[in-house]
C-alpha positions as CSV (number, residue, x, y, z in Angstrom):
1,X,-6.7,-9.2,8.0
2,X,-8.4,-12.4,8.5
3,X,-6.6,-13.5,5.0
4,X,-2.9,-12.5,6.1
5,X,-3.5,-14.3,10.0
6,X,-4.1,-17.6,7.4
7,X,-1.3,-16.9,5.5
8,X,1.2,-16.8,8.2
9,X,0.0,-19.3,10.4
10,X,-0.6,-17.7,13.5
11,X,-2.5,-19.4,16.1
12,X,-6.3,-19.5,16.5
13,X,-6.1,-18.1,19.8
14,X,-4.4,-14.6,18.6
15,X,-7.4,-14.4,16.0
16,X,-10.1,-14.1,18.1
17,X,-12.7,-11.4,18.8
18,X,-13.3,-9.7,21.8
19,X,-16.3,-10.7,24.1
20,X,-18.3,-6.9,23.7
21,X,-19.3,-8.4,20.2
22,X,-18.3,-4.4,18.9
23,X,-15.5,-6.1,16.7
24,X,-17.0,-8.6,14.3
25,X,-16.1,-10.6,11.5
26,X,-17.6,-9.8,8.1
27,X,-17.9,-11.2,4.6
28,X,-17.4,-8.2,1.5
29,X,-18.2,-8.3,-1.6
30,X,-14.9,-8.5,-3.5
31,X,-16.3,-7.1,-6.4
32,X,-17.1,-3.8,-4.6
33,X,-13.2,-3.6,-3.3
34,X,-11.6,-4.3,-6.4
35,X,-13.1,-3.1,-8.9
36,X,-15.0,-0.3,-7.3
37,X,-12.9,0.9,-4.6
38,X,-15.5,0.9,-1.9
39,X,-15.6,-2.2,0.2
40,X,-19.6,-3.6,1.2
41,X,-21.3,-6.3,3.2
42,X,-21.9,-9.1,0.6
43,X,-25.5,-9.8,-1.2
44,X,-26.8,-12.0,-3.8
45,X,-25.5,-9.6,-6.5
46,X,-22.5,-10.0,-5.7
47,X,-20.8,-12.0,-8.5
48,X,-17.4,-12.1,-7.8
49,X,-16.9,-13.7,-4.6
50,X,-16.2,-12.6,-0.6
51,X,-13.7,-11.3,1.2
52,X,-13.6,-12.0,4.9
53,X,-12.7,-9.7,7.7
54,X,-13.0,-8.0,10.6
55,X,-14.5,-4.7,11.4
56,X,-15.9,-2.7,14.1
57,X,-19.7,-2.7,14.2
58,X,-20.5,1.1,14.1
59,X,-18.4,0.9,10.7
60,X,-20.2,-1.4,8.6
61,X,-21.0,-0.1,5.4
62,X,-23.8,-1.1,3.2
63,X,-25.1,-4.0,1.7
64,X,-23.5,-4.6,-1.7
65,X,-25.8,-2.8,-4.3
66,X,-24.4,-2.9,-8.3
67,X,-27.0,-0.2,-9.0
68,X,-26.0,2.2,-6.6
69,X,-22.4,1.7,-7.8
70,X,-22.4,3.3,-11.4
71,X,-20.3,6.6,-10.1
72,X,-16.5,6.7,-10.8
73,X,-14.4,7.3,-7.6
74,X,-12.1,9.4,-9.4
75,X,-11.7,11.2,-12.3
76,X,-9.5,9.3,-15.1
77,X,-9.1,12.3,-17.3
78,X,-8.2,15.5,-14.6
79,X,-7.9,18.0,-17.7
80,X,-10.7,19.8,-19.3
81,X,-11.2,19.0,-23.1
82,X,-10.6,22.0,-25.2
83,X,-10.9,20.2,-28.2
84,X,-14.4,21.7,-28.9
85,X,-13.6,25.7,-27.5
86,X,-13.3,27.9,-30.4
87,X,-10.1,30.5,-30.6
88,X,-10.7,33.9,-30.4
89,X,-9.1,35.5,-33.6
């Protein structure tokens, strides 16, 4: 959100966080959002660059980890291959 209040110019004033410090502003690793669908706090792996915005504090997710993110989010082929069942004749 951080991103779009820059690109429209609003004032600083209507960008600022709330004094109970629950609402924070927080730097993602871009790689993580884009190319793995699942947005973390960056860390030194993280090649691609940041993405800053805001978040409330009891949702912060992880520290950006490339290991941990070798699992597909979804599956790109949702049919079974039946290339390799035999007919029954």
């Amino acid at each position: 959100m951080h991103d779009i209040y820059e690109q429209i110019n609003m004032p600083v004033e209507d960008f600022q966080t709330p004094a109970s410090g629950k609402i924070i502003q927080a730097a993602f690793c871009r790689e993580s959002i884009y190319e793995n669908g699942r947005p973390r706090l960056v860390s030194p792996d993280c090649r691609t660059g940041t993405v800053t915005d805001i978040i409330n504090v009891k949702d912060l997710p992880p520290v950006y980890d490339p290991n941990d993110e070798f699992e597909p989010r979804f599956n790109a082929f949702p049919y079974n291959d039946t290339s390799g069942i035999k007919r029954k004749d």
